[in-house]
N, C-alpha and C positions, 0 to 999 in steps of 0.2 A: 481299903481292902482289895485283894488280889481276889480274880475269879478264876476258881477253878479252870482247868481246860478238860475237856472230855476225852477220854481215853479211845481211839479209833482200833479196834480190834479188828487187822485183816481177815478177811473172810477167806476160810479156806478155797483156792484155788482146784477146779475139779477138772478132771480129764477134757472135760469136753471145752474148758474155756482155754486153752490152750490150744495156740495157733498151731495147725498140721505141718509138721517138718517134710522138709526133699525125701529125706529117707522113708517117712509113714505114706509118701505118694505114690514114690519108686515100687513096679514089681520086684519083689526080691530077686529074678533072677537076672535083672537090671543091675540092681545092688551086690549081685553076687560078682558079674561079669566086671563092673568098674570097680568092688575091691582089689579084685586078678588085676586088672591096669593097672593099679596102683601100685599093687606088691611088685608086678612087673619093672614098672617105671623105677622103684626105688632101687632093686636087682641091679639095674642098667648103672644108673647113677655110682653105686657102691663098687661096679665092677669100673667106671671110669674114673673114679677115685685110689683104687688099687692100681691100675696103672698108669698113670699119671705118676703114683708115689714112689712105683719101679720104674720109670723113666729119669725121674729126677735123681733118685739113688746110684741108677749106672749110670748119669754121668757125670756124679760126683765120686764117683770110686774110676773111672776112666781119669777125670781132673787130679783125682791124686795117684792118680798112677803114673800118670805123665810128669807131675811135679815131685815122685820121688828119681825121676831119671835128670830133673834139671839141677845142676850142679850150681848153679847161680840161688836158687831158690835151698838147696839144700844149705849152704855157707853160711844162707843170710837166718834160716834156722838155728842152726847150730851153738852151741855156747860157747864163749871163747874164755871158757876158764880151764884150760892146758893144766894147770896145778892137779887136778883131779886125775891125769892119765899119765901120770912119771910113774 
């Protein structure tokens, strides 16, 4: 015969047995000041990602600008099906 096992019903968890979080320690206007650094900090980050993206852009539109003036580069382009343009 197998023996039952006892069913362990968790006991509800109450406010007060949970461990006090950084933020329940923090004055709020602690917490207010390091959200603004954060919101800050991410501002910065987004705005060095925009240009970085406009850097990389113009000088890939410089690269093709200069590569549609090279004539060696433009031939090796090109299609060499002449039949199309009689």
């Amino acid at each position: 015969m197998v023996k039952k096992k006892a069913k362990i019903t968790p006991a509800a968890a109450s406010v007060q047995d949970k461990p006090a979080t950084l933020k329940d320690l923090l004055r709020p206007e602690i917490l207010e000041g390091l959200k603004a650094q954060a919101d800050a900090m991410k501002a910065e980050e987004q705005a060095k990602k925009d240009a970085e993206r406009a850097r990389v852009e113009a000088a890939r539109k410089a690269e093709e600008k200069r590569l549609e003036n090279d004539f060696a580069y433009q031939l090796e382009k090109s299609k060499l099906d002449w039949r199309k343009h009689k």
